[in-house]
C-alpha positions as CSV (number, residue, x, y, z in Angstrom):
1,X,-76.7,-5.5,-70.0
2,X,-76.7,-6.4,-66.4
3,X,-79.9,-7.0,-64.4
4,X,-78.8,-6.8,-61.0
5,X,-75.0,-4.1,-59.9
6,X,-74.1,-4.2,-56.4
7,X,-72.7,-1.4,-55.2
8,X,-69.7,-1.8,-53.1
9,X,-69.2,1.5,-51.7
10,X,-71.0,4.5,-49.4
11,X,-71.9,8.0,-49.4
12,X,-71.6,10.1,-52.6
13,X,-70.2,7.7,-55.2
14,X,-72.6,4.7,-54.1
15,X,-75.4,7.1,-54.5
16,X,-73.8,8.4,-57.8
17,X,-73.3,4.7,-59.2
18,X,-76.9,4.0,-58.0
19,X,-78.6,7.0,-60.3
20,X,-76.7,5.9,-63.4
21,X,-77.9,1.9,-62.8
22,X,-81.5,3.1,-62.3
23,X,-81.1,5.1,-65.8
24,X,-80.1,2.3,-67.7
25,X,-82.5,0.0,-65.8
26,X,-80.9,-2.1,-63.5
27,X,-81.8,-3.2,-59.9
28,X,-79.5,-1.9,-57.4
29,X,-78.2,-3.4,-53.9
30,X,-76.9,-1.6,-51.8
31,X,-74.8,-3.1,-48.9
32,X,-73.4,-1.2,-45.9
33,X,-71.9,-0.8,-42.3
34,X,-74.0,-0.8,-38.8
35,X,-73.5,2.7,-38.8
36,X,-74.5,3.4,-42.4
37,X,-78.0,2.0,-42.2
38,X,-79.8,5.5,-42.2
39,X,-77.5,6.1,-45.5
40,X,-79.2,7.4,-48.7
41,X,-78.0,4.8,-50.9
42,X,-79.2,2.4,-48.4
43,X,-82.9,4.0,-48.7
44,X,-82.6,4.2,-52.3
45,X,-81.5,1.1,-53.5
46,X,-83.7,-1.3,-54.6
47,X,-82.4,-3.9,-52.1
48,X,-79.7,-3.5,-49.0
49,X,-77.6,-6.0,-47.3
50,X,-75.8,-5.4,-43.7
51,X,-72.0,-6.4,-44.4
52,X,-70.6,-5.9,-41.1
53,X,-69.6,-3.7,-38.2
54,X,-68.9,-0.3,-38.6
55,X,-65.1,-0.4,-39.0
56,X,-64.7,-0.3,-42.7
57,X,-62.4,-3.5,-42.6
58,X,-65.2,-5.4,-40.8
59,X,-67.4,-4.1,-43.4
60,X,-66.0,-2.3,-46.9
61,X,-63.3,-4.4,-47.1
62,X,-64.4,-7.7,-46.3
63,X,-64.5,-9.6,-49.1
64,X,-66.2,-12.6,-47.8
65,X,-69.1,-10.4,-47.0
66,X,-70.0,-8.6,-50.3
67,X,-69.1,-11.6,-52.3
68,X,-72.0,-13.5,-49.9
69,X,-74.5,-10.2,-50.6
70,X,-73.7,-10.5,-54.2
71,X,-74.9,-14.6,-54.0
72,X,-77.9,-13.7,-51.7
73,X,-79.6,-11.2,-53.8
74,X,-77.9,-12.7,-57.1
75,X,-75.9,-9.8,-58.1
76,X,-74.4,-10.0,-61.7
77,X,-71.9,-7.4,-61.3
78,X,-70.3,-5.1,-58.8
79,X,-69.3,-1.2,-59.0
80,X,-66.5,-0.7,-56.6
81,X,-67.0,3.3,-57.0
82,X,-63.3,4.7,-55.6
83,X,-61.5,4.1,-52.3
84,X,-61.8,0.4,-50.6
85,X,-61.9,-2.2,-52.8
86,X,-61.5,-0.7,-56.2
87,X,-58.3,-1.2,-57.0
88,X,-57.9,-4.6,-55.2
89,X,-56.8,-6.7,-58.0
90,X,-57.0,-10.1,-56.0
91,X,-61.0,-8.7,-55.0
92,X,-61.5,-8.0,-59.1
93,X,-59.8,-12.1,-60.0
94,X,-62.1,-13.3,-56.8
95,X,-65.5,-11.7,-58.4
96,X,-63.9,-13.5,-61.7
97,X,-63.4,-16.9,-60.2
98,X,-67.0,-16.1,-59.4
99,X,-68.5,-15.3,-62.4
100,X,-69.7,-12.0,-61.2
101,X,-68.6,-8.9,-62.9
102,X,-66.6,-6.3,-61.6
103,X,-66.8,-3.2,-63.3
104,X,-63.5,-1.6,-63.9
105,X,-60.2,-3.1,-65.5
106,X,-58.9,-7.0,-65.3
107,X,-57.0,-7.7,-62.3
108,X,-54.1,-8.0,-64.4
109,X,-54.2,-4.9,-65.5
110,X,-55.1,-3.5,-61.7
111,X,-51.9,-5.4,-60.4
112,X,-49.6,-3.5,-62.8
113,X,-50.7,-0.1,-62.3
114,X,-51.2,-0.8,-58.6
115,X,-47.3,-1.2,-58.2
116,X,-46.2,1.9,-58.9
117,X,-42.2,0.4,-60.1
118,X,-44.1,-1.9,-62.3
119,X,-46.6,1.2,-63.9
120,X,-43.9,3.2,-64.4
121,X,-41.7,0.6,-66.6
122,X,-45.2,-0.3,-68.0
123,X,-46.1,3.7,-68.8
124,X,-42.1,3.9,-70.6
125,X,-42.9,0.7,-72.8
126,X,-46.0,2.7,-73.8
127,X,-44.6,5.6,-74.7
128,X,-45.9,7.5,-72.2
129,X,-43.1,10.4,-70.4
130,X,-41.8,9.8,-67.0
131,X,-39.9,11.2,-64.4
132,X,-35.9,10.6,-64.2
133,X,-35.3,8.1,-61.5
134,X,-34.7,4.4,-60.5
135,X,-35.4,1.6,-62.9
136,X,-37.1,-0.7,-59.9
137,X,-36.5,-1.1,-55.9
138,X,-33.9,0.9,-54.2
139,X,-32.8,-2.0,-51.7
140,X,-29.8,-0.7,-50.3
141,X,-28.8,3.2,-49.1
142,X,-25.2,2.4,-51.3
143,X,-27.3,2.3,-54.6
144,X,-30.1,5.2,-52.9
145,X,-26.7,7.3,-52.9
146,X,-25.7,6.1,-56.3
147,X,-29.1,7.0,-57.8
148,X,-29.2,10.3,-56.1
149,X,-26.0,11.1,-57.1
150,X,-27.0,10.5,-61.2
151,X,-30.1,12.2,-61.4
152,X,-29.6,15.2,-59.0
153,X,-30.9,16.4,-55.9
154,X,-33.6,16.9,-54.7
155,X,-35.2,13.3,-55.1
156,X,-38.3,11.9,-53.8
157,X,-38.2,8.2,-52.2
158,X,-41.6,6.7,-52.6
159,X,-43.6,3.5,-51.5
160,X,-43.6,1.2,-54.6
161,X,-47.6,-0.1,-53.2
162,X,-49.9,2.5,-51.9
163,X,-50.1,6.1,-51.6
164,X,-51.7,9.2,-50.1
165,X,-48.0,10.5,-49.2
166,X,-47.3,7.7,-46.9
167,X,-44.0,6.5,-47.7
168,X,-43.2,9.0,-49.1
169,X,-39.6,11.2,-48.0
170,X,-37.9,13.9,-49.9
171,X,-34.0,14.3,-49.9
172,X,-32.6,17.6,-50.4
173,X,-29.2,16.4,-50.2
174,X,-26.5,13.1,-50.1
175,X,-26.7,14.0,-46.7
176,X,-30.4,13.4,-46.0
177,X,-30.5,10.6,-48.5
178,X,-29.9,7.6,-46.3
179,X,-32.3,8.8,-43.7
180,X,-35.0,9.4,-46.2
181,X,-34.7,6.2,-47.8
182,X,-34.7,4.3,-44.2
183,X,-37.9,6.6,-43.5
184,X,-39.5,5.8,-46.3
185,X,-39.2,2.1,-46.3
186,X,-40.4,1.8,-42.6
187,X,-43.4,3.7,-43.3
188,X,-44.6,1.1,-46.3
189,X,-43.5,-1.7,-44.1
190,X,-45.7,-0.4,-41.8
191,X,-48.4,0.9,-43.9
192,X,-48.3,-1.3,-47.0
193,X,-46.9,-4.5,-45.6
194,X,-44.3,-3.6,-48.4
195,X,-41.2,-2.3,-47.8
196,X,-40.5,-2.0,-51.2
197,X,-39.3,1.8,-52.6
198,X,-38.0,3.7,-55.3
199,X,-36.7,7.2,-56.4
200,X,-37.8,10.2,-58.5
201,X,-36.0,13.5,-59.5
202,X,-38.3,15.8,-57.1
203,X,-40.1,18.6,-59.2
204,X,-39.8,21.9,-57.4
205,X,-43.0,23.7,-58.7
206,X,-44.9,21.3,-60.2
207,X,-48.7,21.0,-61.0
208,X,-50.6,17.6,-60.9
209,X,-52.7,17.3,-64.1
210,X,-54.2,13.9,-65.0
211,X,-56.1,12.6,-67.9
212,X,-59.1,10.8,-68.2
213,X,-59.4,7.7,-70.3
214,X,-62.1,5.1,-70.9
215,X,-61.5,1.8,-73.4
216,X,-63.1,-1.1,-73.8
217,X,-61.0,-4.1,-73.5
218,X,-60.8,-4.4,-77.5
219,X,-57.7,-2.2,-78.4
220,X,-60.4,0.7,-78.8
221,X,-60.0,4.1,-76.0
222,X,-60.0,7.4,-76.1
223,X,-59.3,10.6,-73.7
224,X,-61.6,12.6,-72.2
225,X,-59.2,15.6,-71.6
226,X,-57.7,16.7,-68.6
227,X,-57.8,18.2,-65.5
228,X,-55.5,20.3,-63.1
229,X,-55.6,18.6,-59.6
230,X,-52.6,21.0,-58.1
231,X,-54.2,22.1,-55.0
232,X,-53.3,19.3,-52.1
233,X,-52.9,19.7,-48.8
234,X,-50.7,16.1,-47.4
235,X,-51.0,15.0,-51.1
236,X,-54.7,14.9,-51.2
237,X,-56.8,16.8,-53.2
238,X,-59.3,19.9,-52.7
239,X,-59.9,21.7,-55.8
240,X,-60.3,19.8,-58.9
241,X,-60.5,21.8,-62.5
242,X,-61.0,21.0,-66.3
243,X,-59.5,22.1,-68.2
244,X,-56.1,23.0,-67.1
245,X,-55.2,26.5,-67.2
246,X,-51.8,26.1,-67.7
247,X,-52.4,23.5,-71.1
248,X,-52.6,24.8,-74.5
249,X,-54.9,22.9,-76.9
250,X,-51.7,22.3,-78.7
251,X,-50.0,20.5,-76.1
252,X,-53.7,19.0,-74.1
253,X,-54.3,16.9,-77.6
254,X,-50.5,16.0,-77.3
255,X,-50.3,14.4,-74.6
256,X,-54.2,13.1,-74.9
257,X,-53.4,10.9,-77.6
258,X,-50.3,9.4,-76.7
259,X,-52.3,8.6,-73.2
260,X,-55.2,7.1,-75.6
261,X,-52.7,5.4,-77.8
262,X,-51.1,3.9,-74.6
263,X,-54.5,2.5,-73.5
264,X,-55.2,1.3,-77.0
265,X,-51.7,-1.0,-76.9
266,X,-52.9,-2.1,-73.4
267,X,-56.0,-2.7,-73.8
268,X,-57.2,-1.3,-71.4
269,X,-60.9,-1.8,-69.8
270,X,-63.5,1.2,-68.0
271,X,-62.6,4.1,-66.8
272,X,-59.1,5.2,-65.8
273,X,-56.5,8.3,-65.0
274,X,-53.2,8.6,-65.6
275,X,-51.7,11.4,-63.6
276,X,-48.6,13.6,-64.2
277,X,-46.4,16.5,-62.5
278,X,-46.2,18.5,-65.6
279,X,-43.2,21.6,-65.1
280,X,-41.7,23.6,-67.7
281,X,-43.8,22.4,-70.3
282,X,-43.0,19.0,-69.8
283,X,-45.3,16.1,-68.3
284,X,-44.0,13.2,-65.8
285,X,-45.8,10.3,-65.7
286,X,-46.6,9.6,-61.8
287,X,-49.6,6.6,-61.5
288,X,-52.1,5.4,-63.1
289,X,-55.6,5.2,-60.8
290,X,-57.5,1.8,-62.0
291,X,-61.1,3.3,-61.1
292,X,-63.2,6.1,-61.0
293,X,-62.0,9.5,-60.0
294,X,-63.4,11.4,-57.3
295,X,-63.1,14.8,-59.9
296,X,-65.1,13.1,-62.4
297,X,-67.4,15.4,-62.5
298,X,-65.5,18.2,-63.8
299,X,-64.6,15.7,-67.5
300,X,-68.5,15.0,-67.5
301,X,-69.2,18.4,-67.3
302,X,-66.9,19.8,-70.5
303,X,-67.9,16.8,-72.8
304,X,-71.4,15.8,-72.0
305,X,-70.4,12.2,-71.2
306,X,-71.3,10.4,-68.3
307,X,-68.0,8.3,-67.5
308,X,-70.5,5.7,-65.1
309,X,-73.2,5.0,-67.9
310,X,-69.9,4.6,-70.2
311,X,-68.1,2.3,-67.3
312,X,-71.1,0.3,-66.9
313,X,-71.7,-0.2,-70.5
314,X,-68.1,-1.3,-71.1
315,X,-68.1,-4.1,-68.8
316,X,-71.2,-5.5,-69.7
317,X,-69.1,-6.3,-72.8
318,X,-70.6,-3.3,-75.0
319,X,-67.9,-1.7,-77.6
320,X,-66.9,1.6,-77.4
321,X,-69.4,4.1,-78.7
322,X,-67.1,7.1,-78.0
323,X,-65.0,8.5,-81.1
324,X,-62.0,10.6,-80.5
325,X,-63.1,13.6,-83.6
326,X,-66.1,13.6,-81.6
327,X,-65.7,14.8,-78.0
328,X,-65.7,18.3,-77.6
329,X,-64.7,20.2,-74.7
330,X,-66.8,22.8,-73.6
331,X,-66.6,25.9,-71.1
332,X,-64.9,25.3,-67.8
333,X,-65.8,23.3,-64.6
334,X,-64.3,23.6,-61.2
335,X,-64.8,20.8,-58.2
336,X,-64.2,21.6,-54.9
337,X,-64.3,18.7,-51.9
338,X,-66.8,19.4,-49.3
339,X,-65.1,17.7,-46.0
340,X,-66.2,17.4,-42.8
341,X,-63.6,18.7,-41.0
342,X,-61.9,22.2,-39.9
343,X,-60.8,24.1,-43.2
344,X,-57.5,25.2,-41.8
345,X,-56.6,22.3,-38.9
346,X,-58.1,19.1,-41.0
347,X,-59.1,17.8,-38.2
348,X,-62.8,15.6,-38.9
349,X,-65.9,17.0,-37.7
350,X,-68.4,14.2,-37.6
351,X,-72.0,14.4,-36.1
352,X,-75.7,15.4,-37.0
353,X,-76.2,18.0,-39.7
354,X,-78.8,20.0,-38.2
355,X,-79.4,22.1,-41.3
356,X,-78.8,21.4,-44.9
357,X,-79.5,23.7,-47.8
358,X,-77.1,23.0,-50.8
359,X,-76.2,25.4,-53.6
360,X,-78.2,25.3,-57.1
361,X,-78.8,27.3,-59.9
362,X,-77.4,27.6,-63.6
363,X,-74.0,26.1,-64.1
364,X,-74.3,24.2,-60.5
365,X,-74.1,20.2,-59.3
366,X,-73.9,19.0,-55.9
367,X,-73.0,15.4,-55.7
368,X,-74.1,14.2,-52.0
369,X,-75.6,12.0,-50.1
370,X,-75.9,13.8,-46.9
371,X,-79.4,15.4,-45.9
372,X,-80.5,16.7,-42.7
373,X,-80.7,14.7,-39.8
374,X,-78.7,12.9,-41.2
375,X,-75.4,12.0,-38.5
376,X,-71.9,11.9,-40.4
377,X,-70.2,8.6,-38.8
378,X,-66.5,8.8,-37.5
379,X,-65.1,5.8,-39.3
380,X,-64.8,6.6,-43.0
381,X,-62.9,9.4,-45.4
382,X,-64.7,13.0,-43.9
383,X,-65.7,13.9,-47.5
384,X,-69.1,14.6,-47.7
385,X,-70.1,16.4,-50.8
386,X,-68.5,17.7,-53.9
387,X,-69.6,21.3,-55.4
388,X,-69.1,21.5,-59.1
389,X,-69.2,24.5,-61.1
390,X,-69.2,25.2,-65.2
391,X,-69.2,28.2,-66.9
392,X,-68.7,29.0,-70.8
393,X,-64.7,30.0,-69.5
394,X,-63.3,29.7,-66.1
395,X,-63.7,33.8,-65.4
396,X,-67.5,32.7,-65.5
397,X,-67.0,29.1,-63.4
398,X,-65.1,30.8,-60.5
399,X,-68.1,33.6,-60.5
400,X,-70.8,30.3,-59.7
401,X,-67.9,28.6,-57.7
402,X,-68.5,31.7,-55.5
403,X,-71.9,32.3,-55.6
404,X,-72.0,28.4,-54.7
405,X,-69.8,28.5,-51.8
406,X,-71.9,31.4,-50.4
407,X,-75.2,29.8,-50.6
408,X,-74.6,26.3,-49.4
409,X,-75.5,25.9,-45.9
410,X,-74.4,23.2,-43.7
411,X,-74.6,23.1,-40.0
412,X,-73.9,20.8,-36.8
413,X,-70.6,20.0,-38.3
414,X,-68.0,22.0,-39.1
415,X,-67.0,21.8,-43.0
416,X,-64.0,23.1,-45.8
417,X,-66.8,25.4,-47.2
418,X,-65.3,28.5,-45.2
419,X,-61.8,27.8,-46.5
420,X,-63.0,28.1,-50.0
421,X,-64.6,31.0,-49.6
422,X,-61.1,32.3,-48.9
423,X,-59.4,30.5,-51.4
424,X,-61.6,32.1,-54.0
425,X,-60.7,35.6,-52.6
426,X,-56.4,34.7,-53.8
427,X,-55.1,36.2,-56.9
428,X,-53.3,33.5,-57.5
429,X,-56.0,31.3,-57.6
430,X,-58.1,33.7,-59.5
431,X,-55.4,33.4,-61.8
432,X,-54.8,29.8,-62.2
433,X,-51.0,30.6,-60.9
434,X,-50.9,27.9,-58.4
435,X,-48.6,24.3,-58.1
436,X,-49.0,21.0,-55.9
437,X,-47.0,23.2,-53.1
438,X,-48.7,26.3,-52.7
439,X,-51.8,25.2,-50.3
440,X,-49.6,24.0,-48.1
441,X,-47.6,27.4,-48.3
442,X,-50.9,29.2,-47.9
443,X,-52.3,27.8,-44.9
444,X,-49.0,28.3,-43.1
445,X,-48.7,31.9,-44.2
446,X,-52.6,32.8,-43.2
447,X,-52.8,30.5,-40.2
């Protein structure tokens, strides 16, 4: 096991990473930004380094910097936690070249699923379903046409690198194709560096489920189950549930193993999701996410397995404990991201929380890092907190989810707790009849 993990993160996921490492034992540094020096993790940890100015690419991202803390305070490993550096294959090889041990999969294995042309021909060879489209880069609007042509309209034209909807375009029609195509490769250039693109059959009513998966390197992994990610607003997610509702447990074990068998082939190492659009009872492979997953919480919840300890274990080059035949699900759990920013305009809200009282109780987890006084910086992701509910089914999980929401005080900033509050008042999402579209519909219908 490791003696000394150096967290490479902030706010909620360092401070997550940093109570599973003092669990098993092992010292913790903590580095951070100017502006994070009052952070919890930063308190916490058993030793903190300064890695820069507050801009995270002065800070988070520079690799020169946290490879420097990790000599200093002799650092044996380091937990990227999700977002900035964690699925930066050339940061995993450098930490490699170094010795030090990053914990998640090789680089090799991050480069694949990072290029989203190369994770889909991957994700085929593995057996794994995919959505109709282009075999590789769409380089001219002659074969965009062509391709649109074969597999119907509409299509999406995505950014082969990156994500969070930028470069992303949809075409309805031959006649927006071209456009779309141009569009779409100007906003990866600009974005990405990476100009590069392809081209999906676009899913009308879709939902987003994912599963989570965990191996160890050794041609031994297994799944963890799913969850339904659906609600988005700009492609990123609010509401994050397991199980899905709209899965049988006929068709969730399907699709579970050919996901673990796919891992298995791969050899795959640490945590990872492989995420769908799943429509008329069939699933569409869409990415695989190298790293932890913000909605974590909700898989730990239904099988009593804590995916860090698991991650951590892994690469310290410990097999596999976890049998397939023995993970149960259990109940229902519900996440829901606490931003700070308005609920209906998304527009950030940082500044000092001048009152903090978060939700508890049977069936309740808050995982935060945020206290009072404390002052939300205006440099990184809003998200501040995530609210996580289980009950025995999910009638009984959206009953706490609401309890929850009404309980939890924040003040000073404003936060996405009132639009939940509303949310939770819909039919449809009392009824689990919702796809990756109908947020977006919502808030233009109620605003």
């Amino acid at each position: 096991m490791f003696s000394k993990v150096l967290i490479a993160n902030r706010g909620e996921i360092a401070l997550r990473i940093l109570r599973a490492c003092k669990e098993l034992g092992i010292q913790t540094v903590a580095v951070h930004s100017v502006a994070d020096a009052d952070a919890m993790h930063v308190r916490l940890a058993d030793e903190s380094v300064c890695i820069g100015p507050n801009p995270a690419a002065q800070s988070y991202l520079n690799i020169p910097a946290i490879l420097a803390a990790c000599e200093i305070t002799g650092a044996d490993a380091v937990h990227p936690g999700y977002g900035f550096l964690s699925e930066n294959a050339r940061f995993a090889r450098i930490l490699e070249e170094h010795n030090i041990t990053f914990i998640g999969p090789s680089s090799r294995h991050i480069e694949i699923m990072g290029d989203k042309i190369a994770a889909k021909t991957t994700a085929m060879e593995l057996g794994i379903p995919c959505v109709p489209g282009s075999d590789g880069d769409v380089s001219t609007a002659e074969e965009a046409l062509a391709i649109g042509k074969k597999i119907g309209y509409p299509v999406l034209v995505k950014a082969a690198s990156g994500g969070g909807g930028r470069g992303m375009k949809l075409a309805m029609s031959a006649d927006e194709m071209v456009n779309a195509w141009q569009t779409a490769r100007s906003e990866a250039k600009a974005a990405f560096g990476d100009d590069t693109v392809y081209i999906e059959k676009y899913l009308a009513r879709p939902r987003h489920i994912e599963i989570q998966v965990i191996g160890d390197g050794k041609g031994h992994a297994v799944h963890l189950g799913d969850r339904d990610c659906s609600l988005q607003r700009r492609n990123q997610k609010i509401w994050e549930e397991a199980t899905a509702p709209s899965l049988s447990d006929k068709r969730r074990a399907k699709i579970g193993m050919i996901v673990a068998n796919a891992m298995k082939k791969l050899k795959y190492s640490g945590a990872g999701t492989v995420e769908f659009l799943y429509e008329d009872n069939e699933f569409y492979f869409i990415e695989m996410n190298t790293r932890l997953q913000v909605e974590h919480p909700v898989t730990e919840r239904i099988t009593n397995v804590d995916i860090v300890y698991e991650q951590i274990r892994v690469a310290a080059g410990e097999p596999l404990r976890l049998k397939q035949e023995e993970i149960k699900f259990w109940g229902h759990a519900i996440e829901i991201r606490i931003n700070a920013e308005d609920g209906r305009t998304f527009v950030p809200s940082p500044g000092k929380i001048t009152y903090y009282h978060p939700a508890g109780g049977v069936g309740v987890r808050v995982d935060s890092a945020i206290y009072q006084g404390y002052t939300i910086p205006p440099y990184y992701d809003s998200l501040i907190g995530k609210l996580i509910a289980h009950g025995k089914d999910r009638a009984e999980c959206l009953q706490r989810l609401r309890r929850a929401v009404d309980e939890f005080i924040i003040d000073g900033v404003n936060t996405t707790l009132p639009l939940f509050q509303d949310l939770l008042d819909e039919p449809d999402i009392r009824s689990g009849d919702y796809d990756i579209h109908w947020l977006e519909k919502y808030l233009e219908r109620t605003s």
